[in-house]
PyMOL CGO cylinders between C-alpha atoms (Angstrom):
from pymol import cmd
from pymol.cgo import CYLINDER

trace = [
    CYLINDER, -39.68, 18.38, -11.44, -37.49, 15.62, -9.80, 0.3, 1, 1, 1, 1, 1, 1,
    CYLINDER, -37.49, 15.62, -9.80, -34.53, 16.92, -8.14, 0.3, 1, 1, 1, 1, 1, 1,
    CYLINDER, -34.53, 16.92, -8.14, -30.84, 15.71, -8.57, 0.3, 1, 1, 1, 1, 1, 1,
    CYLINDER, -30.84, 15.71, -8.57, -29.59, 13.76, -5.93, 0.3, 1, 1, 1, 1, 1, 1,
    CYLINDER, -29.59, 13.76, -5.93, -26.01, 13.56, -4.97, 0.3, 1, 1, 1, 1, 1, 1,
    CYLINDER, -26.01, 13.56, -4.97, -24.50, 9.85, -5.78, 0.3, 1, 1, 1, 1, 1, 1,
    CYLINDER, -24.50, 9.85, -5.78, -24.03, 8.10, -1.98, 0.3, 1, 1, 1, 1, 1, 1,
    CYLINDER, -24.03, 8.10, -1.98, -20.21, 7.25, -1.27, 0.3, 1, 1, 1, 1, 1, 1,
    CYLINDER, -20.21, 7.25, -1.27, -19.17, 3.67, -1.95, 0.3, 1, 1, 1, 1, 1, 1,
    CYLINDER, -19.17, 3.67, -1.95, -17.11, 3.49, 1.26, 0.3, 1, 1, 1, 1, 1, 1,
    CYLINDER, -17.11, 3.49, 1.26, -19.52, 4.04, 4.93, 0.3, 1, 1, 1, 1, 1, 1,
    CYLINDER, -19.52, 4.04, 4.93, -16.34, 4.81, 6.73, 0.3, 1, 1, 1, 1, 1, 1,
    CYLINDER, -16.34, 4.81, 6.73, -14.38, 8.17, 4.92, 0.3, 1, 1, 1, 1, 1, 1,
    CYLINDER, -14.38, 8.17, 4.92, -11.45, 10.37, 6.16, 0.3, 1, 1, 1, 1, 1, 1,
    CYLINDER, -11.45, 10.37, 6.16, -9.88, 9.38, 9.25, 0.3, 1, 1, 1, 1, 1, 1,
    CYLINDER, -9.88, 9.38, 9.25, -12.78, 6.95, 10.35, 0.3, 1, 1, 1, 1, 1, 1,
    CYLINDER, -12.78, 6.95, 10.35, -11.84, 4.87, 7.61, 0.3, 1, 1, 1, 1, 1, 1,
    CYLINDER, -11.84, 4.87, 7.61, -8.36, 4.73, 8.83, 0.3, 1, 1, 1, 1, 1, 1,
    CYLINDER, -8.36, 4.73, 8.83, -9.27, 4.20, 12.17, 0.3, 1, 1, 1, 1, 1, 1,
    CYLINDER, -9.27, 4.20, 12.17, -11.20, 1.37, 10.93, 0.3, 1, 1, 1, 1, 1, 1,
    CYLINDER, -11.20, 1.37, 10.93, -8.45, -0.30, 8.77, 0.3, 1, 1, 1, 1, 1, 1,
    CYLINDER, -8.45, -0.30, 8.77, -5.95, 0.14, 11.41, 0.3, 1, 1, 1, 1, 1, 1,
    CYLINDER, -5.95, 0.14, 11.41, -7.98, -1.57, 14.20, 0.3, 1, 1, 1, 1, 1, 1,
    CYLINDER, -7.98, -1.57, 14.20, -8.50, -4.59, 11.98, 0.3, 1, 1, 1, 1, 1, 1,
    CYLINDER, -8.50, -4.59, 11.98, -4.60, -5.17, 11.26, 0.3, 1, 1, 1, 1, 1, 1,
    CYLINDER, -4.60, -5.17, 11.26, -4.17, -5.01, 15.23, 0.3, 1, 1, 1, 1, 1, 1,
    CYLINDER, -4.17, -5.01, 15.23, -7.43, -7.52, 15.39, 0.3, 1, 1, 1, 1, 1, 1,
    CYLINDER, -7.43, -7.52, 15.39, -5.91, -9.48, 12.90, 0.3, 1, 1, 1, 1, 1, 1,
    CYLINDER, -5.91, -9.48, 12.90, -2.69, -9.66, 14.54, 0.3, 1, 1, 1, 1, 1, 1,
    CYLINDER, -2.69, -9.66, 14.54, -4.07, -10.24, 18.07, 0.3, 1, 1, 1, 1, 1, 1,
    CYLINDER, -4.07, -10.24, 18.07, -5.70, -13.22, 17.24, 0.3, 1, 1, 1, 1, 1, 1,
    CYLINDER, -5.70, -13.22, 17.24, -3.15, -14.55, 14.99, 0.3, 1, 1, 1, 1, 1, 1,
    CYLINDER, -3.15, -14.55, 14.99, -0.88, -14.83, 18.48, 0.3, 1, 1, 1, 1, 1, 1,
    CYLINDER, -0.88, -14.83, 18.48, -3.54, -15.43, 20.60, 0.3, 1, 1, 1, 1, 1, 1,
    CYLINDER, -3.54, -15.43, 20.60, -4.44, -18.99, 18.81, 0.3, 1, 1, 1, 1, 1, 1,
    CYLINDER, -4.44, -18.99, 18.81, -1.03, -19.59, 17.81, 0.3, 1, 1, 1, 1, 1, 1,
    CYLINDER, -1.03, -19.59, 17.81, 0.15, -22.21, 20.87, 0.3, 1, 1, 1, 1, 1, 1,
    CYLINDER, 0.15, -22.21, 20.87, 3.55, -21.10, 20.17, 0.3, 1, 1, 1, 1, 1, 1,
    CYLINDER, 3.55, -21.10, 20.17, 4.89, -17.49, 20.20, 0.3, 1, 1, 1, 1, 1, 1,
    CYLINDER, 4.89, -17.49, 20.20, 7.89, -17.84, 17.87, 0.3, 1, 1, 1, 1, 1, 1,
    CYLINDER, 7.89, -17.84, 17.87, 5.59, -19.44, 15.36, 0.3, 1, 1, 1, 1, 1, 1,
    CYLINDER, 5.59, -19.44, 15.36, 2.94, -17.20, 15.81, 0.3, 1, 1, 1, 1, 1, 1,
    CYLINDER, 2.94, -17.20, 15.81, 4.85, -13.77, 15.46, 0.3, 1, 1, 1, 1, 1, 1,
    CYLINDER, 4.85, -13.77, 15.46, 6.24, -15.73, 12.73, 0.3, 1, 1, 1, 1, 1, 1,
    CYLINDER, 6.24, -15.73, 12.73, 2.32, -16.28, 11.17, 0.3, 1, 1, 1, 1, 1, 1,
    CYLINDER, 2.32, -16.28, 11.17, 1.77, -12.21, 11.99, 0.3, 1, 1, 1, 1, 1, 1,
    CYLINDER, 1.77, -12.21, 11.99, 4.43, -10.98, 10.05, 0.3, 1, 1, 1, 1, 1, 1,
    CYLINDER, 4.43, -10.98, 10.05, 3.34, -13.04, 6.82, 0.3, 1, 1, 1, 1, 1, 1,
    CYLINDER, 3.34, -13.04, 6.82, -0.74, -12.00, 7.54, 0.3, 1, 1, 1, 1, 1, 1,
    CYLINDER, -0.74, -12.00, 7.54, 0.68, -7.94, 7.68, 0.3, 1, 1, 1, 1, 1, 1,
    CYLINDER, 0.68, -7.94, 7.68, 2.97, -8.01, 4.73, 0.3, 1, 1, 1, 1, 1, 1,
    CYLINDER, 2.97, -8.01, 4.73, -0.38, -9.53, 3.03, 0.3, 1, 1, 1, 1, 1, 1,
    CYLINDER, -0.38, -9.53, 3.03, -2.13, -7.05, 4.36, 0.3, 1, 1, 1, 1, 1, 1,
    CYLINDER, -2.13, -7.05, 4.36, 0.06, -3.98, 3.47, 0.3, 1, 1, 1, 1, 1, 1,
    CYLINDER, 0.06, -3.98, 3.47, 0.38, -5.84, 0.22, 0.3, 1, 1, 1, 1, 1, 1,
    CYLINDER, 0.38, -5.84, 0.22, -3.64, -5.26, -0.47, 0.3, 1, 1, 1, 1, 1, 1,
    CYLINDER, -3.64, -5.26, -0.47, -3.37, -1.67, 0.98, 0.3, 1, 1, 1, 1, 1, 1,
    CYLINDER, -3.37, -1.67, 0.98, -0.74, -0.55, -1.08, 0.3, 1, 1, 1, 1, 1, 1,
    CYLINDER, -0.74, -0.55, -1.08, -2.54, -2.24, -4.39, 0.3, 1, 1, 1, 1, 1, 1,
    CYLINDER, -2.54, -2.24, -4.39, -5.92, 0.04, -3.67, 0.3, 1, 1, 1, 1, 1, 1,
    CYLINDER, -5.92, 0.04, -3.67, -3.91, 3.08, -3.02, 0.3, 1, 1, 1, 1, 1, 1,
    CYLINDER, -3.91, 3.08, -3.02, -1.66, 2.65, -6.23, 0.3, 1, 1, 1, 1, 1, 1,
    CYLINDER, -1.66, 2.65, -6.23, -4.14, 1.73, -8.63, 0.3, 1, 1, 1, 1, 1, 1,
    CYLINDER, -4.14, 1.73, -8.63, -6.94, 3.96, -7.71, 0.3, 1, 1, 1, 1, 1, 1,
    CYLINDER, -6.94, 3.96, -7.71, -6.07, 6.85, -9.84, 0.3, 1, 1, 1, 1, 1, 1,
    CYLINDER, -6.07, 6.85, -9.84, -6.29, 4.68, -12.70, 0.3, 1, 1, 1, 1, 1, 1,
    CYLINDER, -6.29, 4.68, -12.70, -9.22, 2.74, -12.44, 0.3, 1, 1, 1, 1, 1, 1,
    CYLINDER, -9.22, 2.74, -12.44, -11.15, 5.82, -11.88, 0.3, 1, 1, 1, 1, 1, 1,
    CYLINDER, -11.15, 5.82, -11.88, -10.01, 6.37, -15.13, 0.3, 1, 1, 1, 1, 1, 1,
    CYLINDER, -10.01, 6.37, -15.13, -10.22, 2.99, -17.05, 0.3, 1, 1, 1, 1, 1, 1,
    CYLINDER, -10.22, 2.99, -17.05, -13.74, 2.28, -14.79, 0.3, 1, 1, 1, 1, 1, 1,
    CYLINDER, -13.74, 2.28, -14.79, -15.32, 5.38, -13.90, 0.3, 1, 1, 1, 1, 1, 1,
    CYLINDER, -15.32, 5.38, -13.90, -17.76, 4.14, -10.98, 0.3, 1, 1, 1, 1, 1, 1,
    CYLINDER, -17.76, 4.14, -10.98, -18.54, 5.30, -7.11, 0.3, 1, 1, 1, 1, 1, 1,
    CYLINDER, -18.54, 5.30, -7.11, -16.32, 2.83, -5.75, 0.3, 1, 1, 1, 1, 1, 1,
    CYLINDER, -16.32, 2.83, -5.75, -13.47, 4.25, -8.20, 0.3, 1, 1, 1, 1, 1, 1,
    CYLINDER, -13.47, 4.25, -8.20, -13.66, 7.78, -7.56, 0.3, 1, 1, 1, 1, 1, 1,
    CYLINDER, -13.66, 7.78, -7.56, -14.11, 6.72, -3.50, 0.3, 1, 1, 1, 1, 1, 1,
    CYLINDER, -14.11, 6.72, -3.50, -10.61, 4.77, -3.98, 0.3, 1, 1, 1, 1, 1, 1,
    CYLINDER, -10.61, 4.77, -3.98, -9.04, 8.21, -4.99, 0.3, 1, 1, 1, 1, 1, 1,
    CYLINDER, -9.04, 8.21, -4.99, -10.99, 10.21, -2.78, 0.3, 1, 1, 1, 1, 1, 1,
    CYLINDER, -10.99, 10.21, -2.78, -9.95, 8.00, 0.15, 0.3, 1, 1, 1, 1, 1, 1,
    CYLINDER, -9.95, 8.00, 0.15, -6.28, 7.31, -1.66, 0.3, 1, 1, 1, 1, 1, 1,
    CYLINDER, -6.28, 7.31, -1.66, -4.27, 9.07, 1.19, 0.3, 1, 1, 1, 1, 1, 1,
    CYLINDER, -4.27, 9.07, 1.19, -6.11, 7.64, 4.03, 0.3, 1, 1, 1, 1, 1, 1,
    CYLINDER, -6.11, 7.64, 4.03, -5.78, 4.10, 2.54, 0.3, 1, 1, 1, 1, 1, 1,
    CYLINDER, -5.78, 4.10, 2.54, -1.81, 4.94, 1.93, 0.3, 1, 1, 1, 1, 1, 1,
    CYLINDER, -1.81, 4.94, 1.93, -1.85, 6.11, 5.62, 0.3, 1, 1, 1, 1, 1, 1,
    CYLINDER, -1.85, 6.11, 5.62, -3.59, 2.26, 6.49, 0.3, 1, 1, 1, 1, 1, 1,
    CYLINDER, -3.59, 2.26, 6.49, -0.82, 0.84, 4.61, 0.3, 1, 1, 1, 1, 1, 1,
    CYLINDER, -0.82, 0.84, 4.61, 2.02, 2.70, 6.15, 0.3, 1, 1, 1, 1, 1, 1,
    CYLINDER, 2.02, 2.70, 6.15, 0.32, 2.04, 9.61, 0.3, 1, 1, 1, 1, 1, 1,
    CYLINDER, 0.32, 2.04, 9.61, 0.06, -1.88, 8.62, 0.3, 1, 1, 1, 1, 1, 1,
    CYLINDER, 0.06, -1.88, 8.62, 4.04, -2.07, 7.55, 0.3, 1, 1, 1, 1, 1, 1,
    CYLINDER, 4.04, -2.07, 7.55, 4.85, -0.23, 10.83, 0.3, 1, 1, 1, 1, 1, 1,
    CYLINDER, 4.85, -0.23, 10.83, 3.03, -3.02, 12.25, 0.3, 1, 1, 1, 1, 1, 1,
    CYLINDER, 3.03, -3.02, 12.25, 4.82, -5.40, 10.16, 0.3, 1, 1, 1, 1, 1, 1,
    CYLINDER, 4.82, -5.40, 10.16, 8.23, -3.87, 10.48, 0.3, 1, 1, 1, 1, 1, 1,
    CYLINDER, 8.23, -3.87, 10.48, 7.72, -4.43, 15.07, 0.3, 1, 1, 1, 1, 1, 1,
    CYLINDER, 7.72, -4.43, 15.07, 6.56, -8.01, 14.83, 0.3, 1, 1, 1, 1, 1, 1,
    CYLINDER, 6.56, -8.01, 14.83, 10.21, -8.01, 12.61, 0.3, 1, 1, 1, 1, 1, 1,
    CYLINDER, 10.21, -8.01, 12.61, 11.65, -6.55, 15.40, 0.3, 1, 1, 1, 1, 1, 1,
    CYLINDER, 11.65, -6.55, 15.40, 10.08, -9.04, 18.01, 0.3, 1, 1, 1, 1, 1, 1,
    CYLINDER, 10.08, -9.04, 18.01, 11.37, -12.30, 16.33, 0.3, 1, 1, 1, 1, 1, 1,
    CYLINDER, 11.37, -12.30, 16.33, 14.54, -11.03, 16.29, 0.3, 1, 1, 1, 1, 1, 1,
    CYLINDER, 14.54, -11.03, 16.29, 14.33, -10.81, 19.77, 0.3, 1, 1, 1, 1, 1, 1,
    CYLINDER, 14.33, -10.81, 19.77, 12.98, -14.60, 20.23, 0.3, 1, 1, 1, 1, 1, 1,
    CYLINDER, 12.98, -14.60, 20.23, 14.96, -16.01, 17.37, 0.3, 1, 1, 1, 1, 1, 1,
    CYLINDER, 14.96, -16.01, 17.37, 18.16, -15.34, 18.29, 0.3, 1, 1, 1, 1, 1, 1,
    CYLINDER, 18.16, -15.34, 18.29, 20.03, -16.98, 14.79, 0.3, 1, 1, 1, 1, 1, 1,
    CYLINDER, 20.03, -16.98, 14.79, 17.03, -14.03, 12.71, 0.3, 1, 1, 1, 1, 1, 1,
    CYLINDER, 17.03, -14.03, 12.71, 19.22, -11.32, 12.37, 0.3, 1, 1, 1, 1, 1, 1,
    CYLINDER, 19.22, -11.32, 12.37, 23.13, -13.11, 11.90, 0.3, 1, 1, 1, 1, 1, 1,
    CYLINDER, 23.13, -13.11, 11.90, 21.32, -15.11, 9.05, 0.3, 1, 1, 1, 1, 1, 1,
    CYLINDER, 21.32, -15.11, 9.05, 20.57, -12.18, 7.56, 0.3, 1, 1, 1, 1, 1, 1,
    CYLINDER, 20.57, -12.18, 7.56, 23.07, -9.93, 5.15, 0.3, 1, 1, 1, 1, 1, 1,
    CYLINDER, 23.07, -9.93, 5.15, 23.39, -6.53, 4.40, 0.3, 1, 1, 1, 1, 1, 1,
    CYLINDER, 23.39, -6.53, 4.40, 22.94, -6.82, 0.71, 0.3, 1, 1, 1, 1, 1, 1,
    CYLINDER, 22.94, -6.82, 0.71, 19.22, -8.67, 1.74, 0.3, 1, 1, 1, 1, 1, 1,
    CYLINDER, 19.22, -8.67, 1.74, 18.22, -6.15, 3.87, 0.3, 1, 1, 1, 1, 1, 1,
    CYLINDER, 18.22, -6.15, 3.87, 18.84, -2.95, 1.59, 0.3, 1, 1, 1, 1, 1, 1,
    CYLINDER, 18.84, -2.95, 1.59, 15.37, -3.82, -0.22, 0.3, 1, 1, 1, 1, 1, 1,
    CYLINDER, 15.37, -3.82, -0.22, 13.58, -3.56, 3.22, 0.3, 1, 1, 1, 1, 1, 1,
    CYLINDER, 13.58, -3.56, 3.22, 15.42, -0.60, 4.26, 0.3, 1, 1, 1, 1, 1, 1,
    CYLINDER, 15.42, -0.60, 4.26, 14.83, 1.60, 1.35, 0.3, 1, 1, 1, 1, 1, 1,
    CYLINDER, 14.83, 1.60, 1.35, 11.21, 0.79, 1.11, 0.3, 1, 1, 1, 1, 1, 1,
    CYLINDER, 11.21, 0.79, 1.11, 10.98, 1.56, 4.66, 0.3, 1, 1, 1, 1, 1, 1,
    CYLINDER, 10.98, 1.56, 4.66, 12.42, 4.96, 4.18, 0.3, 1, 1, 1, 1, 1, 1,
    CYLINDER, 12.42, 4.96, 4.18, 10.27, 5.99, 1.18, 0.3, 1, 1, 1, 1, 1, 1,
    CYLINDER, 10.27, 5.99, 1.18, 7.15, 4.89, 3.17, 0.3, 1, 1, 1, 1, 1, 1,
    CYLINDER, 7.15, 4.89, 3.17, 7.94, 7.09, 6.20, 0.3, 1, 1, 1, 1, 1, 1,
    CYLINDER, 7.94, 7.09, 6.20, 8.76, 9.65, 3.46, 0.3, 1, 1, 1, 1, 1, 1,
    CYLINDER, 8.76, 9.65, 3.46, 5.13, 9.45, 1.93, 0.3, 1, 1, 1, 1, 1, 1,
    CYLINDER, 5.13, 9.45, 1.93, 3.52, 8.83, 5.20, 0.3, 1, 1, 1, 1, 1, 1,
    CYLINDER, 3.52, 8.83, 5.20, 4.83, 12.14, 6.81, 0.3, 1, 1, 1, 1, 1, 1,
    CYLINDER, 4.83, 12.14, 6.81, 4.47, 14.11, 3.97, 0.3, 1, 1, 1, 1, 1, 1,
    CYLINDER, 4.47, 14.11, 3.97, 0.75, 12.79, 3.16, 0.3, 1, 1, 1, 1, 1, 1,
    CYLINDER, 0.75, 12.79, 3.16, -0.33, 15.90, 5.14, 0.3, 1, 1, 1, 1, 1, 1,
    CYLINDER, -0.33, 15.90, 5.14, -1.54, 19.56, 3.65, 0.3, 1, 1, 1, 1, 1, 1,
    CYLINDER, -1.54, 19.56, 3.65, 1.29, 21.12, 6.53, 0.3, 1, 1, 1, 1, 1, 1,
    CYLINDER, 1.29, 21.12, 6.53, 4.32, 19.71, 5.12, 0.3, 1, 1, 1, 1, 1, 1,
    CYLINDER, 4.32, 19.71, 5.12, 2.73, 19.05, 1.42, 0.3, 1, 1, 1, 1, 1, 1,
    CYLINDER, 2.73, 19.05, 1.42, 2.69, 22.96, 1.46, 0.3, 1, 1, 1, 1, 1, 1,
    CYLINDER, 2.69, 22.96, 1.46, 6.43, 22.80, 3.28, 0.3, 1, 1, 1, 1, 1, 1,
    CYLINDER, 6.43, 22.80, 3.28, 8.32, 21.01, 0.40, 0.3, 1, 1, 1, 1, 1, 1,
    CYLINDER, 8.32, 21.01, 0.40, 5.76, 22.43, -2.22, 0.3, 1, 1, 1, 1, 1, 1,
    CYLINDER, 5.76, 22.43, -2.22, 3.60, 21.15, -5.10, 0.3, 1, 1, 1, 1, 1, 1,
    CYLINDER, 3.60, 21.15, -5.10, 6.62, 19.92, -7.43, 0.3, 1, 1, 1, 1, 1, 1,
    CYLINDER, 6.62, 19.92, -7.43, 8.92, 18.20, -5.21, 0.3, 1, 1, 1, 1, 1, 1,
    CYLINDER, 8.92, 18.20, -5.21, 5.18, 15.98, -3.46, 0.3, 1, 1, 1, 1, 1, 1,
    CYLINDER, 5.18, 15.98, -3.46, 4.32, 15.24, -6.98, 0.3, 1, 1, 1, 1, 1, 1,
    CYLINDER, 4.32, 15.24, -6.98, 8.06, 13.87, -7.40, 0.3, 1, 1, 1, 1, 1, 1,
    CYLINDER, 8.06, 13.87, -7.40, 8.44, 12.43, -3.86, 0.3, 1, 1, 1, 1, 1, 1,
    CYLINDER, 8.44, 12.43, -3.86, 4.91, 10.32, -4.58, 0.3, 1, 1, 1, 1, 1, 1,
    CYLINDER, 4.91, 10.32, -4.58, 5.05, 8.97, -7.62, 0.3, 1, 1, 1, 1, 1, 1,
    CYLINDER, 5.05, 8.97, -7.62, 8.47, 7.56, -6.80, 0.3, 1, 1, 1, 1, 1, 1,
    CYLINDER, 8.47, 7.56, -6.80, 8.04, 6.76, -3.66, 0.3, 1, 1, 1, 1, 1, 1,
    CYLINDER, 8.04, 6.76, -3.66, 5.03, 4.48, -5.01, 0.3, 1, 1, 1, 1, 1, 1,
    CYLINDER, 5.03, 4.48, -5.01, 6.99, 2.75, -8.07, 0.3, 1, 1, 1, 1, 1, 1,
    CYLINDER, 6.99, 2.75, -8.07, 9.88, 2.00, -5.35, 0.3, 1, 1, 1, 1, 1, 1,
    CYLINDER, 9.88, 2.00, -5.35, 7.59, 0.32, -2.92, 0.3, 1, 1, 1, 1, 1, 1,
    CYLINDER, 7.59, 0.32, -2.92, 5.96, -1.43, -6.16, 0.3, 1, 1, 1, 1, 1, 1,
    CYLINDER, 5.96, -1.43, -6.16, 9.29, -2.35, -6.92, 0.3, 1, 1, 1, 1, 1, 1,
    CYLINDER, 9.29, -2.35, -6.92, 10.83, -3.90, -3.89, 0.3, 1, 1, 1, 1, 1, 1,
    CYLINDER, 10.83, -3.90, -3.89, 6.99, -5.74, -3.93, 0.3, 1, 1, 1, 1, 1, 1,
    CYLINDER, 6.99, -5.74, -3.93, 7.48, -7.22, -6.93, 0.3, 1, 1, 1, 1, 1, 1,
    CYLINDER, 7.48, -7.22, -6.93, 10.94, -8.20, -6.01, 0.3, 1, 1, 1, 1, 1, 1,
    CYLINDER, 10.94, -8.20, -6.01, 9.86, -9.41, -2.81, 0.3, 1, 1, 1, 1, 1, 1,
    CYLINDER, 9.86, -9.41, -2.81, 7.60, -11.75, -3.95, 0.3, 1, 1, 1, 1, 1, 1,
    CYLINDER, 7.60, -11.75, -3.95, 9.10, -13.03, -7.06, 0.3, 1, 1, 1, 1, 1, 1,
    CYLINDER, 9.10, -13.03, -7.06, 12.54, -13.79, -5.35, 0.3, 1, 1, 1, 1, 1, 1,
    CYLINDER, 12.54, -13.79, -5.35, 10.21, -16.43, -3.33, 0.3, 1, 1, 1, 1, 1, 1,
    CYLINDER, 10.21, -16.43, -3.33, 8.43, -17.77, -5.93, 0.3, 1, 1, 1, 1, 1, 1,
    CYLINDER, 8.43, -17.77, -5.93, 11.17, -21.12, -5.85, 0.3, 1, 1, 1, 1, 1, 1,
    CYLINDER, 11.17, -21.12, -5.85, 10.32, -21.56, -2.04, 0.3, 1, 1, 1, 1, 1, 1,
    CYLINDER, 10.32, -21.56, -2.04, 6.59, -21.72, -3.12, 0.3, 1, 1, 1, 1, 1, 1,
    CYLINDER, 6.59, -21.72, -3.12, 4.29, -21.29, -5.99, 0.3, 1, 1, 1, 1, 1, 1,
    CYLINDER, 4.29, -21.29, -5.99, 2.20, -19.41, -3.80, 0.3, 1, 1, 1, 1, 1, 1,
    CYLINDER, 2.20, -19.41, -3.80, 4.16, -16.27, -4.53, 0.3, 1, 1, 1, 1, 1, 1,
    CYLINDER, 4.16, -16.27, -4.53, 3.18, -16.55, -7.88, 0.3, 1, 1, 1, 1, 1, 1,
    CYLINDER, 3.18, -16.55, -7.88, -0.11, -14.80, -7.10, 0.3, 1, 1, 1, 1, 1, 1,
    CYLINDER, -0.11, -14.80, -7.10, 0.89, -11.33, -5.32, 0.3, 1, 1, 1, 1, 1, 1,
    CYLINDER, 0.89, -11.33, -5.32, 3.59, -11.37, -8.13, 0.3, 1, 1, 1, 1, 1, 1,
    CYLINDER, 3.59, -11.37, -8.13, 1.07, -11.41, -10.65, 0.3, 1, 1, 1, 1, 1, 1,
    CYLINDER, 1.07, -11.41, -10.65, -0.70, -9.00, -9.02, 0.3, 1, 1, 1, 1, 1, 1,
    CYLINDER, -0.70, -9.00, -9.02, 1.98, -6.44, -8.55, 0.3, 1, 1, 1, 1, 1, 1,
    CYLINDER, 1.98, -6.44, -8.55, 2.91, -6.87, -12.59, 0.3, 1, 1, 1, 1, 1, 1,
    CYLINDER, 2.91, -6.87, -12.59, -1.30, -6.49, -13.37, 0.3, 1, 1, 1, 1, 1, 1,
    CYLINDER, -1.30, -6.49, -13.37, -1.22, -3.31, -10.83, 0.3, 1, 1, 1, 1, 1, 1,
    CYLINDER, -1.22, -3.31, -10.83, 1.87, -1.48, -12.33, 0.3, 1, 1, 1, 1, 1, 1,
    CYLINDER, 1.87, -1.48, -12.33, 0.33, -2.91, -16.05, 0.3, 1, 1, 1, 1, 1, 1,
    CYLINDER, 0.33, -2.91, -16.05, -3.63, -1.18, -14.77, 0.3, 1, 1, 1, 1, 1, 1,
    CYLINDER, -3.63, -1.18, -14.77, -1.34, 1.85, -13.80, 0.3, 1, 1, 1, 1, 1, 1,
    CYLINDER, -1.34, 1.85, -13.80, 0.39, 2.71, -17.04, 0.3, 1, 1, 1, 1, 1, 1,
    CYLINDER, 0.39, 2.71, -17.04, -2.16, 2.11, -18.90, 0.3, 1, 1, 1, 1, 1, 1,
    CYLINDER, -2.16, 2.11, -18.90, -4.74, 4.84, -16.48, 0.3, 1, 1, 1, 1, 1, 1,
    CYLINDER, -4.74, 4.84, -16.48, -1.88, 7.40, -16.90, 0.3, 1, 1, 1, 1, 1, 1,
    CYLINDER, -1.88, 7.40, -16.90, -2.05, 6.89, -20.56, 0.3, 1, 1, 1, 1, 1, 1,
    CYLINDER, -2.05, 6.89, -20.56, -5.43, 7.06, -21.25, 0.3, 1, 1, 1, 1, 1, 1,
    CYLINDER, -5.43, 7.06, -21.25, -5.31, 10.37, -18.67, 0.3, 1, 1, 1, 1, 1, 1,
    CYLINDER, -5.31, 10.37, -18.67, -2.86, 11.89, -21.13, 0.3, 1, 1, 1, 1, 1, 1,
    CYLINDER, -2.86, 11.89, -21.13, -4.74, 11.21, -23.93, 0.3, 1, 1, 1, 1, 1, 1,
    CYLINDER, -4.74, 11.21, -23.93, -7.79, 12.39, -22.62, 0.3, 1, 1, 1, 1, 1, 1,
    CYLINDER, -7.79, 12.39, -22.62, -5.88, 16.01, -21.53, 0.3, 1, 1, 1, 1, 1, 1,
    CYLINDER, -5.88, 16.01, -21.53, -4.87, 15.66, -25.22, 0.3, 1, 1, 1, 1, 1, 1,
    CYLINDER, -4.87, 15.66, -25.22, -8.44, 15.81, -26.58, 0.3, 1, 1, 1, 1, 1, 1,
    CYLINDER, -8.44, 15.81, -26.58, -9.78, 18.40, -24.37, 0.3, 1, 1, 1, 1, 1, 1,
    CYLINDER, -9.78, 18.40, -24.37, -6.71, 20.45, -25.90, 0.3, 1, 1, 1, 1, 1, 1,
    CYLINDER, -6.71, 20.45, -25.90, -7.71, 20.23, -28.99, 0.3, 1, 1, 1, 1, 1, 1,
    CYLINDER, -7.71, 20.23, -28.99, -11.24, 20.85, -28.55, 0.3, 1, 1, 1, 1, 1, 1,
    CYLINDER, -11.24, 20.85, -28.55, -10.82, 23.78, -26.71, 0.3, 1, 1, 1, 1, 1, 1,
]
cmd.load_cgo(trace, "trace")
């Protein structure tokens, strides 16, 4: 009689190997983004727009994963939600990333910052403070500390803020290029794939109700 086998993760790298992994690949990235960049203005400049693209990616995986384990029950789907908080951690690690090469052409573009208003930079600043929010609180120690309720709240804000200022992001550049038309598309399909998994997750509590 054959035995069952358990199904193989889709992801080789799990827990904090796979954020280990992620996070040494933004740094790679960023690295040799300055390294072959002649100019270091320009090329800080290039590394800010390659992190924001990749925090962009990070954040879609983490905030769609729920639901397409739902919508498209698969290995790769249920390793997305498995490896959710991990990937969120990746994306928080990439922004933080982001947020110093900010910092840096500040320091080399001296007109950065006056050109700048306060109004523009609320956006950044809020989205900032709702990552660090879900980034220290993405552990069982202070999960436990502001209890079930109030993580469950924190998170699922938290996310449609940062999905928010995304979209916002993006589509506020869309007259500087038409390239922006493609991560704003992608942030609408992402929040559309999203309400649509926590609908079909309600109505599938709905019929176990009722056939229980």
């Amino acid at each position: 009689m054959p035995t069952a086998t358990a199904t193989p993760p889709a992801f080789r790298y799990q827990g904090w190997s796979l954020f280990n992994m992620i996070a040494a690949l933004v740094l790679l990235m960023t690295a040799l983004i300055l390294i072959i960049n002649p100019d270091l203005t320009e090329g800080v400049r290039s590394a800010i727009r390659a992190t924001a693209r990749s925090s962009f990616v990070l954040f879609l995986l983490a905030f769609t994963a729920s639901a397409f384990a739902v919508l498209v029950p698969s290995p790769l789907s249920k390793s997305l939600v498995r490896e959710r908080r991990f990937i969120g951690l990746a994306f928080a690690f990439s922004h933080l990333v982001h947020a110093l090469l900010i910092y840096w052409y500040g320091q080399l573009n001296t007109e950065f910052w006056p050109g700048r208003t306060t109004l523009g930079n609320v956006p950044g600043t809020v989205g900032y403070v709702f990552i660090l929010l879900l980034a220290l609180t993405s552990f069982k120690s202070t999960k436990r500390l502001i209890g079930t309720t109030a993580w469950k709240r924190l998170h699922t804000t938290g996310m449609w803020v940062v999905a928010a200022i995304f979209a916002y992001s993006n589509f506020k550049r869309i007259p500087m290029s038409d390239w922006y038309v493609l991560p704003f598309g992608l942030i609408c399909a992402a929040t559309a794939i999203r309400l649509v998994g926590k609908l079909a997750q309600a109505n599938k509590r709905q019929s176990l109700a009722r056939a229980a």
